[in-house]
N, C-alpha and C positions, 0 to 999 in steps of 0.2 A: 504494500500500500504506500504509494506518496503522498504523505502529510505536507508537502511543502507546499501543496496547490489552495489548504482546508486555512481559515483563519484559525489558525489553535488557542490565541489568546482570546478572540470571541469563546470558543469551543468552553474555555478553564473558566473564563468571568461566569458561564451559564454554570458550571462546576462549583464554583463556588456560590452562585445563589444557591442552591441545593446545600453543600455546606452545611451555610449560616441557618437553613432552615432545622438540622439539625441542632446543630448549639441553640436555638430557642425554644427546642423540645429539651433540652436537657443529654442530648445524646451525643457523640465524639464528632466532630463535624467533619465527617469525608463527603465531600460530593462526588455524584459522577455522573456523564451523559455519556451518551451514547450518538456516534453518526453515521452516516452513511458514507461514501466516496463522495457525492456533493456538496458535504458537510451540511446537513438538514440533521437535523436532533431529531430521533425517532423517540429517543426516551432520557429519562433525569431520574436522579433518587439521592438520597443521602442514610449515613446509617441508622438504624431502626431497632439493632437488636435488644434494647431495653423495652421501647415500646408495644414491641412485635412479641417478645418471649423467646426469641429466636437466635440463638448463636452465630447461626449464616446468614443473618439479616444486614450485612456487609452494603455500601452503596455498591458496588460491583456487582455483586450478587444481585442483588433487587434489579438495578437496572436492564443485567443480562433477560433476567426474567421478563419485562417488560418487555426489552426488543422480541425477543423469542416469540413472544403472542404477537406481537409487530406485525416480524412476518411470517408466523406463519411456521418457523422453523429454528429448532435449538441449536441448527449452527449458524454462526453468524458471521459468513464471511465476507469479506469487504467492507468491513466497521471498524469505526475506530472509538475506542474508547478512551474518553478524560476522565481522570482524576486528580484530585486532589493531594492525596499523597499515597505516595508510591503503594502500590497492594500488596497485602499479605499474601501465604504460600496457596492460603485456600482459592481466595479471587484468581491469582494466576493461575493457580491449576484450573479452573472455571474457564477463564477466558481462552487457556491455550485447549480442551476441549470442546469447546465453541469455536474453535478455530477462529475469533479475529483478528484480526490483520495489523491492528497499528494499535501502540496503548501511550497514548500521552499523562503525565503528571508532574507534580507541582513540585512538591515536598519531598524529598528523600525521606527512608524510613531506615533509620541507622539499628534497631532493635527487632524489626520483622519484616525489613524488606525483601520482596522475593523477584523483585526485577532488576536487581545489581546491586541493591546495597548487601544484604546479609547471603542474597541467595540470586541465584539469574536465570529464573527457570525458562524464561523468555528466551534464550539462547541456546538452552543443554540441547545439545545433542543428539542424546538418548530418549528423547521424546519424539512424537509422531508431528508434531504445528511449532513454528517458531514465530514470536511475535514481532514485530518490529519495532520499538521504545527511542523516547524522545524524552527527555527528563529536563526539570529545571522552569518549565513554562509557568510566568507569576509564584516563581518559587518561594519570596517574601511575603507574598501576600498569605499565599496555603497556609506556613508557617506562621505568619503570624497569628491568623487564625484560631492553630491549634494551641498554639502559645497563651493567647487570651486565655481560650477556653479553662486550662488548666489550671492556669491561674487564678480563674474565676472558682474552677471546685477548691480549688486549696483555701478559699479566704485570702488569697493574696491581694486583692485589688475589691 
C-alpha cells in the first residue's frame, strides 16, 4: 500500500478525535480509523474495554470489527489503519490476519509495542501478511495525550 498519496495527518487528527472520546469516558485514549486506498474513513473507534467488559475491546480491534461488517469481509485488504499509539501484540496479530496493508501511528509504545518498538510483528518473516508501518505521525500530540490522561488518574494535575 502507498501511504504517501493518503493525507495521514488528516487520517491521525480523525485518530485522535476518537482518542479524546475515550479519555472523556474514562478509558486509555487510543484512537483509530480505519481507510480505504482513497483515504475515505470506512470506520473510527477508541478503547472500550472498561466500558465494554471486554479485554479485546482495543480501538484496533473494534475498528477492524466495524470495517469487516463495512465490507462485507474479515479481510481487509487494501486498508490502512491509524492509530494513535503504536499497537499491542494482540491488534497486530489482528490486523496482520486481516491482512491490511498499511498501519500508520503516533506514539511509540516502548512497554508493548508490537510494531518495532518491543516487538515487529509487522515484518517477521515467519508469518503469512507483512504490514507496511509509518511511525511518528503527530507523534506529540498522541503522546501528549496519553501523558494528560495519566496524569489526570494519578491526581497529578
Amino acid at each position: 500500500m502507498r501511504t504517501m498519496n493518503l493525507d495521514l495527518y488528516h487520517l491521525m487528527k480523525e485518530a485522535l478525535k476518537e482518542a479524546k472520546k475515550g479519555f472523556k469516558s474514562g478509558e486509555v485514549p487510543v484512537g483509530a480509523v480505519l481507510a480505504g486506498l482513497d483515504g475515505e474513513i470506512v470506520a473510527g473507534a477508541h478503547n472500550q474495554p472498561i466500558s465494554l467488559r471486554d479485554p479485546t475491546a482495543h480501538a484496533e480491534i473494534l475498528v477492524m470489527r466495524k470495517a469487516a461488517l463495512f465490507y462485507g469481509n474479515y479481510r481487509l485488504t487494501d486498508t490502512l489503519l491509524v492509530v494513535t499509539v503504536e499497537p499491542c501484540l494482540m491488534c497486530m496479530g489482528a490486523a496482520i490476519n486481516a491482512r491490511i496493508s498499511g498501519l500508520v501511528f503516533g506514539a511509540s509504545d516502548a512497554k508493548a509495542g508490537a510494531a518495532g518498538s518491543v516487538y515487529n510483528l509487522a515484518a517477521d518473516r515467519r508469518l503469512n501478511h507483512s504490514i507496511e508501518v509509518t511511525s511518528g505521525i503527530m507523534e506529540e500530540e498522541c503522546r501528549a495525550l496519553m501523558q494528560e490522561f495519566f496524569k489526570t488518574r494519578r491526581g497529578k494535575i
